[in-house]
CHARMM internal coordinates of N, CA and C (Angstrom, degrees):
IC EDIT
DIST 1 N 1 CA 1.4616
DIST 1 CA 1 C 1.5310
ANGL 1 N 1 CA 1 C 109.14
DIST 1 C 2 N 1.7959
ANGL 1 CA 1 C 2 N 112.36
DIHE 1 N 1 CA 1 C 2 N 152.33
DIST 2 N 2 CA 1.2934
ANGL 1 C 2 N 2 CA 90.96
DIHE 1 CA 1 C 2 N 2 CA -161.10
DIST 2 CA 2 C 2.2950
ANGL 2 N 2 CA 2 C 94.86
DIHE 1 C 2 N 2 CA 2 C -111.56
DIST 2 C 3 N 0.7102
ANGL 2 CA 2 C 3 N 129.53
DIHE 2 N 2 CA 2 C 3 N 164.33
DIST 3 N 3 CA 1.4050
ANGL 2 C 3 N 3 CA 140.65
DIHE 2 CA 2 C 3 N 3 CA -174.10
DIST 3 CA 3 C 1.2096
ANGL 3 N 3 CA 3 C 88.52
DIHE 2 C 3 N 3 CA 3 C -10.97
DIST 3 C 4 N 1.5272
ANGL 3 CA 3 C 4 N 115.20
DIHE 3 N 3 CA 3 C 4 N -80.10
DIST 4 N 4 CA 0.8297
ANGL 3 C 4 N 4 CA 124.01
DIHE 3 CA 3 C 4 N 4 CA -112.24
DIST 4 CA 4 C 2.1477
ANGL 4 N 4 CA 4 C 95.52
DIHE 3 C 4 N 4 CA 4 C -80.49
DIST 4 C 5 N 1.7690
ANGL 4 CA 4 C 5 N 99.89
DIHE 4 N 4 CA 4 C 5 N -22.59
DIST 5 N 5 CA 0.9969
ANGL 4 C 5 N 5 CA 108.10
DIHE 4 CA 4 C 5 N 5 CA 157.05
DIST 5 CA 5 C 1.5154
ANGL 5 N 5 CA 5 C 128.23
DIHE 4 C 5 N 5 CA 5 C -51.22
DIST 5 C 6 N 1.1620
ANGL 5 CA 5 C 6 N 110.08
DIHE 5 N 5 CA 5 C 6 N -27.66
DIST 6 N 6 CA 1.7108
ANGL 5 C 6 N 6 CA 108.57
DIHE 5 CA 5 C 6 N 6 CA -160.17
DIST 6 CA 6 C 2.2148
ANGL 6 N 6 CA 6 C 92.34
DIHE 5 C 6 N 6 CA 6 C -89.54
DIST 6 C 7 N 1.4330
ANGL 6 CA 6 C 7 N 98.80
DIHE 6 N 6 CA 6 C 7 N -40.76
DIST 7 N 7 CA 1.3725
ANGL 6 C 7 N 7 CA 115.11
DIHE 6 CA 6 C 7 N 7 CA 168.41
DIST 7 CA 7 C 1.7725
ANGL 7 N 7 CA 7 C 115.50
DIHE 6 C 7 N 7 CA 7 C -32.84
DIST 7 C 8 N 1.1405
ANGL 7 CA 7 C 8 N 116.26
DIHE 7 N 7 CA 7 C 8 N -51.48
DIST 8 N 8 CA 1.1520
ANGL 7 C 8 N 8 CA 143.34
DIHE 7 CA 7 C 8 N 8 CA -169.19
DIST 8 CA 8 C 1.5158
ANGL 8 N 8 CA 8 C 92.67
DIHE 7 C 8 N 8 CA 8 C -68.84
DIST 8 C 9 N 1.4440
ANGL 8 CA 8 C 9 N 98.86
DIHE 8 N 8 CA 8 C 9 N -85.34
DIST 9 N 9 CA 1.4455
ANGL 8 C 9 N 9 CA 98.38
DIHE 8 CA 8 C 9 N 9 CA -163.27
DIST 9 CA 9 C 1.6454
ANGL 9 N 9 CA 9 C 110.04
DIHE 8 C 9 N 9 CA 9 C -58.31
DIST 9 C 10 N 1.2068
ANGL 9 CA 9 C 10 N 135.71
DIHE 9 N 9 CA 9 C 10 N -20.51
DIST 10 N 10 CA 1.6799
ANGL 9 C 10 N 10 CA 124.22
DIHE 9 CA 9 C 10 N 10 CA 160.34
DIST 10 CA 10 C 1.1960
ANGL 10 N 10 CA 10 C 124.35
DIHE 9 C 10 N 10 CA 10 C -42.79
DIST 10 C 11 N 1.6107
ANGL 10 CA 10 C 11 N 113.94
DIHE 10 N 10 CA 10 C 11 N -28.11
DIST 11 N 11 CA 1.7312
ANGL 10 C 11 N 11 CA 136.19
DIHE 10 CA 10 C 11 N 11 CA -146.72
DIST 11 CA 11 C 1.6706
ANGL 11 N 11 CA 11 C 71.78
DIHE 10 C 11 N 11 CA 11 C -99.84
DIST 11 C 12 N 1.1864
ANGL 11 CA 11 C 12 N 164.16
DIHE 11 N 11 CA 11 C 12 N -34.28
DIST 12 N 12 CA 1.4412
ANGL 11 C 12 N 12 CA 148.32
DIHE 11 CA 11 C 12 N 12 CA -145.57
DIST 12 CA 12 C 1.3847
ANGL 12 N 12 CA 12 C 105.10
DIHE 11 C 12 N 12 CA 12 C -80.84
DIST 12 C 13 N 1.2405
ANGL 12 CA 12 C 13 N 115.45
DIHE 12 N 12 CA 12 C 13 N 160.22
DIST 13 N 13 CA 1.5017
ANGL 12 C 13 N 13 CA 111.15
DIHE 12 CA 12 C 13 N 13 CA -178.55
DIST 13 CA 13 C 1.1060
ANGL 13 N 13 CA 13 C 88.72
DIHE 12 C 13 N 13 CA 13 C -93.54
DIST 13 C 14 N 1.2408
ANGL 13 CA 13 C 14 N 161.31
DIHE 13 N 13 CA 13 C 14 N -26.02
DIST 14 N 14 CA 1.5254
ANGL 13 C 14 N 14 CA 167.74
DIHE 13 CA 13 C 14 N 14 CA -164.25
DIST 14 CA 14 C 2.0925
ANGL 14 N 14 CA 14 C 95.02
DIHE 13 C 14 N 14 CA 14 C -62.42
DIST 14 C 15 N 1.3987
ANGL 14 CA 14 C 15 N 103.26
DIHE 14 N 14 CA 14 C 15 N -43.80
DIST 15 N 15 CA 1.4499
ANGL 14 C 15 N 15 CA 114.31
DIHE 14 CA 14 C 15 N 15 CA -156.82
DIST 15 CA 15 C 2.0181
ANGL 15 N 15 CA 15 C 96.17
DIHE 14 C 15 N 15 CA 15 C -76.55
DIST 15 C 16 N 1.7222
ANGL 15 CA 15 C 16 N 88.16
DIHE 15 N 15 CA 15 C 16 N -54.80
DIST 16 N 16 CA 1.5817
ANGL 15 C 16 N 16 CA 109.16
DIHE 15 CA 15 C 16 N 16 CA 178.56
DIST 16 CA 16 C 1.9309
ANGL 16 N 16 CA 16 C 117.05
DIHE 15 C 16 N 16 CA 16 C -44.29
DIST 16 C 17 N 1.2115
ANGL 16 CA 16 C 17 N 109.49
DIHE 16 N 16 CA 16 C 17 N -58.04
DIST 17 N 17 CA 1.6914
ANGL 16 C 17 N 17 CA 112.75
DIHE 16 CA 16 C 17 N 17 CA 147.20
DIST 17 CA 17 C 1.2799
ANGL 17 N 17 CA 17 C 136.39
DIHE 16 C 17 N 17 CA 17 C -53.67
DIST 17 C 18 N 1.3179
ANGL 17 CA 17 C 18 N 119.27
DIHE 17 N 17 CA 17 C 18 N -45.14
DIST 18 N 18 CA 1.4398
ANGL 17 C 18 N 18 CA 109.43
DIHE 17 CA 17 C 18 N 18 CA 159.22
DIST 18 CA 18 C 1.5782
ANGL 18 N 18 CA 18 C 131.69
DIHE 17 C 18 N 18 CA 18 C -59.60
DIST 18 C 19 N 1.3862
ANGL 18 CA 18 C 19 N 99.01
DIHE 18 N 18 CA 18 C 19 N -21.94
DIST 19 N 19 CA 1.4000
ANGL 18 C 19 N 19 CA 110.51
DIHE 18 CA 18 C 19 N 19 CA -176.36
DIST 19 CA 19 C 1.5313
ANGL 19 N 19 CA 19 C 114.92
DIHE 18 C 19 N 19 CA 19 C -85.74
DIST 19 C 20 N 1.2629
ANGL 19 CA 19 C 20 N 112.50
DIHE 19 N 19 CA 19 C 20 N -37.28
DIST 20 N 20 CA 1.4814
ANGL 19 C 20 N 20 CA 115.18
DIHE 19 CA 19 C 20 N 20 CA 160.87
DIST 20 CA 20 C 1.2953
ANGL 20 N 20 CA 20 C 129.10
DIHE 19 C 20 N 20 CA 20 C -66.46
DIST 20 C 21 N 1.4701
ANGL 20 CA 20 C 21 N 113.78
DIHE 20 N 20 CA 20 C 21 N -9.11
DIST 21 N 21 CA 1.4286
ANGL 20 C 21 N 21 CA 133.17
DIHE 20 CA 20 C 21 N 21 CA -162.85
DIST 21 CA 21 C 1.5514
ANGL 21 N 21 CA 21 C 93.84
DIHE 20 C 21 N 21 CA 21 C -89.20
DIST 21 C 22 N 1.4404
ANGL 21 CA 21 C 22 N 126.86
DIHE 21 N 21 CA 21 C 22 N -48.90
DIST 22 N 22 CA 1.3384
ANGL 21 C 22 N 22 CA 149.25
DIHE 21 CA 21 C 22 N 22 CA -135.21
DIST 22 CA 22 C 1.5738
ANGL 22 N 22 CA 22 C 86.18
DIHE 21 C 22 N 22 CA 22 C -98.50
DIST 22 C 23 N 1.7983
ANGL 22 CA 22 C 23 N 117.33
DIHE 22 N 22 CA 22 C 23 N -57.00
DIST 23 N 23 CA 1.2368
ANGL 22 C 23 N 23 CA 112.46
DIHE 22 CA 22 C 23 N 23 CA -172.50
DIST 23 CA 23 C 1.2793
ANGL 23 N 23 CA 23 C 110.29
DIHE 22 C 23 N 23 CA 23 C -71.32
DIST 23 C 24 N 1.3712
ANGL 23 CA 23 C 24 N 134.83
DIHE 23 N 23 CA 23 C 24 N -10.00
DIST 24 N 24 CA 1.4515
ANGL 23 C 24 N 24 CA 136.38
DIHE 23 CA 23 C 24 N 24 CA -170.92
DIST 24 CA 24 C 1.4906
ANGL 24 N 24 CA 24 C 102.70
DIHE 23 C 24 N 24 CA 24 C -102.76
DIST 24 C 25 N 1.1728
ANGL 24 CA 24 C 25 N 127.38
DIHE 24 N 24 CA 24 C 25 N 0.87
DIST 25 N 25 CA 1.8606
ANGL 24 C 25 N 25 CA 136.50
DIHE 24 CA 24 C 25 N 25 CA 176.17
DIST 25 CA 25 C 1.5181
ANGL 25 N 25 CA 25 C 95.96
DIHE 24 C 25 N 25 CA 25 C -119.86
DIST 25 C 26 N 1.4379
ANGL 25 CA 25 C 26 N 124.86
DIHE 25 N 25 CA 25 C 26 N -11.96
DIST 26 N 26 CA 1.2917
ANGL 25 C 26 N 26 CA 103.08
DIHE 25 CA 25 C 26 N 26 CA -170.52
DIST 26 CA 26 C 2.0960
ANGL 26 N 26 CA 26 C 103.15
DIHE 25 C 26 N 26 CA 26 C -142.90
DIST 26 C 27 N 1.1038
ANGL 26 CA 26 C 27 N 137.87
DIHE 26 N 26 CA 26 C 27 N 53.83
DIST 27 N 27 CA 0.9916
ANGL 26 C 27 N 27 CA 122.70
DIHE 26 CA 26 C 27 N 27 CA -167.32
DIST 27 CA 27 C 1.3882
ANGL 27 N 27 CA 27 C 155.08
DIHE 26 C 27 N 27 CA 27 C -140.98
DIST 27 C 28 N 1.8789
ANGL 27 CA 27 C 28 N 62.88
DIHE 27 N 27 CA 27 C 28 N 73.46
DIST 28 N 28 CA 1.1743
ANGL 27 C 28 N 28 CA 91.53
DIHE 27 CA 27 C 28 N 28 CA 161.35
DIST 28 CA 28 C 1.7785
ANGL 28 N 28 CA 28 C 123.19
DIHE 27 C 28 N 28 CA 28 C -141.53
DIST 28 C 29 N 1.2246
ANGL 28 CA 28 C 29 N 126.13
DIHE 28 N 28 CA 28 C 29 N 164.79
DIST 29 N 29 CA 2.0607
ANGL 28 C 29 N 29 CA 126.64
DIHE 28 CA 28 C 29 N 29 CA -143.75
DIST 29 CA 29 C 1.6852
ANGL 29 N 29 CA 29 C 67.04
DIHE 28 C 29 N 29 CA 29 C -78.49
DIST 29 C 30 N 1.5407
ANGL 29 CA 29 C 30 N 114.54
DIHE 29 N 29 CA 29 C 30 N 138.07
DIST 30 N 30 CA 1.0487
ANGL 29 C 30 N 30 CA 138.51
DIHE 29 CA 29 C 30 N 30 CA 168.78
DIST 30 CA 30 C 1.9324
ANGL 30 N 30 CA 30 C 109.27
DIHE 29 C 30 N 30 CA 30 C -75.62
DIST 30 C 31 N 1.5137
ANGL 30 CA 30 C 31 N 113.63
DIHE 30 N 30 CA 30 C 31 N -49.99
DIST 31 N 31 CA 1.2105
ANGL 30 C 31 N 31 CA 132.00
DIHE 30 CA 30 C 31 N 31 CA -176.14
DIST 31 CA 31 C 1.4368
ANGL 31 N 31 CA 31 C 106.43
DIHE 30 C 31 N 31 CA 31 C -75.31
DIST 31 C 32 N 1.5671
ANGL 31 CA 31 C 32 N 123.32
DIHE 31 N 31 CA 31 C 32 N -28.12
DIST 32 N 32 CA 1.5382
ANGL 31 C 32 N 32 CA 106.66
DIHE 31 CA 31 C 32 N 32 CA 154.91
DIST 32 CA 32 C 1.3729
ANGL 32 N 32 CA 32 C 124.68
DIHE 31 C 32 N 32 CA 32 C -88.43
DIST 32 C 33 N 1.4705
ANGL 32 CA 32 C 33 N 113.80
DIHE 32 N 32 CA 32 C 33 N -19.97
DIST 33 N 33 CA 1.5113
ANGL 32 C 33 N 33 CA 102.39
DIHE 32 CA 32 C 33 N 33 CA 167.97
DIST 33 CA 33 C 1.5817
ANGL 33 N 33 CA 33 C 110.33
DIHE 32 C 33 N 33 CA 33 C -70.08
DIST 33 C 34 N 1.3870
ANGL 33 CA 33 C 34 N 136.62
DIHE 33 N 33 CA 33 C 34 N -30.01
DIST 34 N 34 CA 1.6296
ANGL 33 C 34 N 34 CA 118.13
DIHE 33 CA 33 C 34 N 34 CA 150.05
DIST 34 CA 34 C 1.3672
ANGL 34 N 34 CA 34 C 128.16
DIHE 33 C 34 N 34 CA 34 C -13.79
DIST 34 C 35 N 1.4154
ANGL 34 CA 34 C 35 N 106.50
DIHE 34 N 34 CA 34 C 35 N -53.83
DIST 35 N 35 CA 1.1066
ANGL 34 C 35 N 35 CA 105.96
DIHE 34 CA 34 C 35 N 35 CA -176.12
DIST 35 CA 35 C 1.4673
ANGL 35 N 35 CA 35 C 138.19
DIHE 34 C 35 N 35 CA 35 C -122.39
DIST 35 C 36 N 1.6683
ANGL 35 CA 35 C 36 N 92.39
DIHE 35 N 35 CA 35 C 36 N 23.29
DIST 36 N 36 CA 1.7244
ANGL 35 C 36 N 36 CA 117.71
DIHE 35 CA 35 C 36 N 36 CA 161.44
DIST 36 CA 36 C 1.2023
ANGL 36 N 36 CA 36 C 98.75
DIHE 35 C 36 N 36 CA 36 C 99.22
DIST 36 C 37 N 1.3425
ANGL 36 CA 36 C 37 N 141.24
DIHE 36 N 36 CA 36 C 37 N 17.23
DIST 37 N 37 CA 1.4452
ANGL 36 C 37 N 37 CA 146.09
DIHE 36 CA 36 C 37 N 37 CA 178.84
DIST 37 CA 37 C 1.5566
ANGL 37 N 37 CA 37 C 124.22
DIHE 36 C 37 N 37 CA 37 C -87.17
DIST 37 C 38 N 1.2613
ANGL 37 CA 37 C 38 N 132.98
DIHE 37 N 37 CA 37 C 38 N 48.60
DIST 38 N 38 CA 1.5342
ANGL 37 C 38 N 38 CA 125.38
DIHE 37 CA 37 C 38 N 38 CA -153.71
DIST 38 CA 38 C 1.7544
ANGL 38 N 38 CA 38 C 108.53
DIHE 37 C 38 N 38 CA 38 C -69.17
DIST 38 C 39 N 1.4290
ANGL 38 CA 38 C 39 N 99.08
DIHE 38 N 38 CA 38 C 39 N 122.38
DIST 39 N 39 CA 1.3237
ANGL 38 C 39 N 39 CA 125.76
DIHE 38 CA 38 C 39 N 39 CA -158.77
DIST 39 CA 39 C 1.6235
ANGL 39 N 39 CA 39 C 115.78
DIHE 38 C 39 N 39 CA 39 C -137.91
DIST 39 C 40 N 1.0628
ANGL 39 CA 39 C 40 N 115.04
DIHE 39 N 39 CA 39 C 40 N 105.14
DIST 40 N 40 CA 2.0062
ANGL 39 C 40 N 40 CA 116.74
DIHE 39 CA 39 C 40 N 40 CA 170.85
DIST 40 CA 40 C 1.5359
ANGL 40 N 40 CA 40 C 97.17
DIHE 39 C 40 N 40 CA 40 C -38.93
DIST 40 C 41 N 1.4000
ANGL 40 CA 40 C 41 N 114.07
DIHE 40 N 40 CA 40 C 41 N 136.69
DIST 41 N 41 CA 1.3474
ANGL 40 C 41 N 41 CA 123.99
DIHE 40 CA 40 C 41 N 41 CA 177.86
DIST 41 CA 41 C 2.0074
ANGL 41 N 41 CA 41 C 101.23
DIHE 40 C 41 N 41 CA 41 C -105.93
DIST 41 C 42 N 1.0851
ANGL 41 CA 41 C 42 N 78.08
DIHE 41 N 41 CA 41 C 42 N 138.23
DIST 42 N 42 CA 1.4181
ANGL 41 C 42 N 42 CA 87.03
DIHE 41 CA 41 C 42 N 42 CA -159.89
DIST 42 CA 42 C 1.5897
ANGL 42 N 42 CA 42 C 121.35
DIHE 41 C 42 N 42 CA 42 C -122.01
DIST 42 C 43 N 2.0071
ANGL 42 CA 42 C 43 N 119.89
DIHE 42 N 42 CA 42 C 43 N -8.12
DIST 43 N 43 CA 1.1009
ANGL 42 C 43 N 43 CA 136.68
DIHE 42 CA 42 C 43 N 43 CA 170.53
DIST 43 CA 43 C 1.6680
ANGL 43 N 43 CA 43 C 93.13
DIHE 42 C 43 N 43 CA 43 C -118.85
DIST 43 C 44 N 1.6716
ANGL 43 CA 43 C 44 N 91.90
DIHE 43 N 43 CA 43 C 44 N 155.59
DIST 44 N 44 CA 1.0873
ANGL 43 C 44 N 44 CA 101.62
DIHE 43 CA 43 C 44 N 44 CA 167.57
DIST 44 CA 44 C 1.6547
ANGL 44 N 44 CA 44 C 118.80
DIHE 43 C 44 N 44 CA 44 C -144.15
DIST 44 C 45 N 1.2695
ANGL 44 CA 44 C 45 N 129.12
DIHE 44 N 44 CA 44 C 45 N 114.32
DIST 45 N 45 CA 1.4270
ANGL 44 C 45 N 45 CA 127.08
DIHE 44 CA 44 C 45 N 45 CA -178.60
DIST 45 CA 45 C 1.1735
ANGL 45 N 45 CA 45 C 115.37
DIHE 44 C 45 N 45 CA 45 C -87.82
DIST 45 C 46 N 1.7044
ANGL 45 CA 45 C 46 N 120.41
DIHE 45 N 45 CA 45 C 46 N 151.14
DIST 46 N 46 CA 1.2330
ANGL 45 C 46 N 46 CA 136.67
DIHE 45 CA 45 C 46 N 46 CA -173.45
DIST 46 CA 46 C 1.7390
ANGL 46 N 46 CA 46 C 92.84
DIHE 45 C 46 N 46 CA 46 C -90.50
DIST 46 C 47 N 1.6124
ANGL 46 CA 46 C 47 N 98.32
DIHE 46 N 46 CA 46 C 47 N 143.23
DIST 47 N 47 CA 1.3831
ANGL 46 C 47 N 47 CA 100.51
DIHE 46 CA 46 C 47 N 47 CA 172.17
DIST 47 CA 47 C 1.5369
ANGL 47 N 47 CA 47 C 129.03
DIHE 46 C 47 N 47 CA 47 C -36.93
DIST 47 C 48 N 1.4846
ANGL 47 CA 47 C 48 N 102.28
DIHE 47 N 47 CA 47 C 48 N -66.52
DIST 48 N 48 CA 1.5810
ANGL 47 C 48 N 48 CA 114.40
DIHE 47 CA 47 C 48 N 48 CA 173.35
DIST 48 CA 48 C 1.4619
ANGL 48 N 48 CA 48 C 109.85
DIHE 47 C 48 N 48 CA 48 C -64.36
DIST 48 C 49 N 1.1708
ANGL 48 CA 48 C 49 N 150.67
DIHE 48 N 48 CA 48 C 49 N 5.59
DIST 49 N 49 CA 1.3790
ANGL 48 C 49 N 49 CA 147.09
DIHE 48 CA 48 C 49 N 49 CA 149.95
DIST 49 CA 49 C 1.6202
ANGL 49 N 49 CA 49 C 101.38
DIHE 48 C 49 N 49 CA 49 C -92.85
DIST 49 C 50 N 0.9759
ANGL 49 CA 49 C 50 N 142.84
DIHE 49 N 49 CA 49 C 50 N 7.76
DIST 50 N 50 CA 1.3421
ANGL 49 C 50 N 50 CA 140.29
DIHE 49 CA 49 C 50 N 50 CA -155.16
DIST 50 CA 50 C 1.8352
ANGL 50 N 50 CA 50 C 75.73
DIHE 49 C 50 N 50 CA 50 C -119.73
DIST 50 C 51 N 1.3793
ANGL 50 CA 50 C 51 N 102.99
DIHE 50 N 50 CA 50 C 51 N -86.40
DIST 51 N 51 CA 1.2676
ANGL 50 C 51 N 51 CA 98.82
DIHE 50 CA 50 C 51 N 51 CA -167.80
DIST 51 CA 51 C 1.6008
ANGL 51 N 51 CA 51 C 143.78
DIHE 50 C 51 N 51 CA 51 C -52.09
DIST 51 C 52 N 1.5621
ANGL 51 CA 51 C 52 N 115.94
DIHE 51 N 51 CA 51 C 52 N 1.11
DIST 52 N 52 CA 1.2437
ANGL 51 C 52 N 52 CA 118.72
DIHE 51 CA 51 C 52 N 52 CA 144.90
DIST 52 CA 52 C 1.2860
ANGL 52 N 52 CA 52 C 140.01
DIHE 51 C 52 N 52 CA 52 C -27.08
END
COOR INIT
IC SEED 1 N 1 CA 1 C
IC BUILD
């Protein structure tokens, strides 16, 4: 998918709910709790953009 695709699909309310869903089950930065940093997580990636 190209940007402007991935752009799009962020803008969905479909994306906007899942993402609050994810930060409200998960929230806190996963990549600073690695490394002992407790931090509000504040992005959230879609699987298939993750796995690139």
């Amino acid at each position: 998918m190209s940007r402007e695709d991935w752009k799009h699909f962020y803008d969905t309310a479909f994306w906007q709910r899942r993402r609050r869903q994810q930060l409200l089950a998960h929230p806190l930065c996963k990549f600073c709790a690695a490394d002992g940093i407790v931090t509000p997580a504040t992005h959230v990636r879609s699987r298939r953009a993750a796995s690139r």
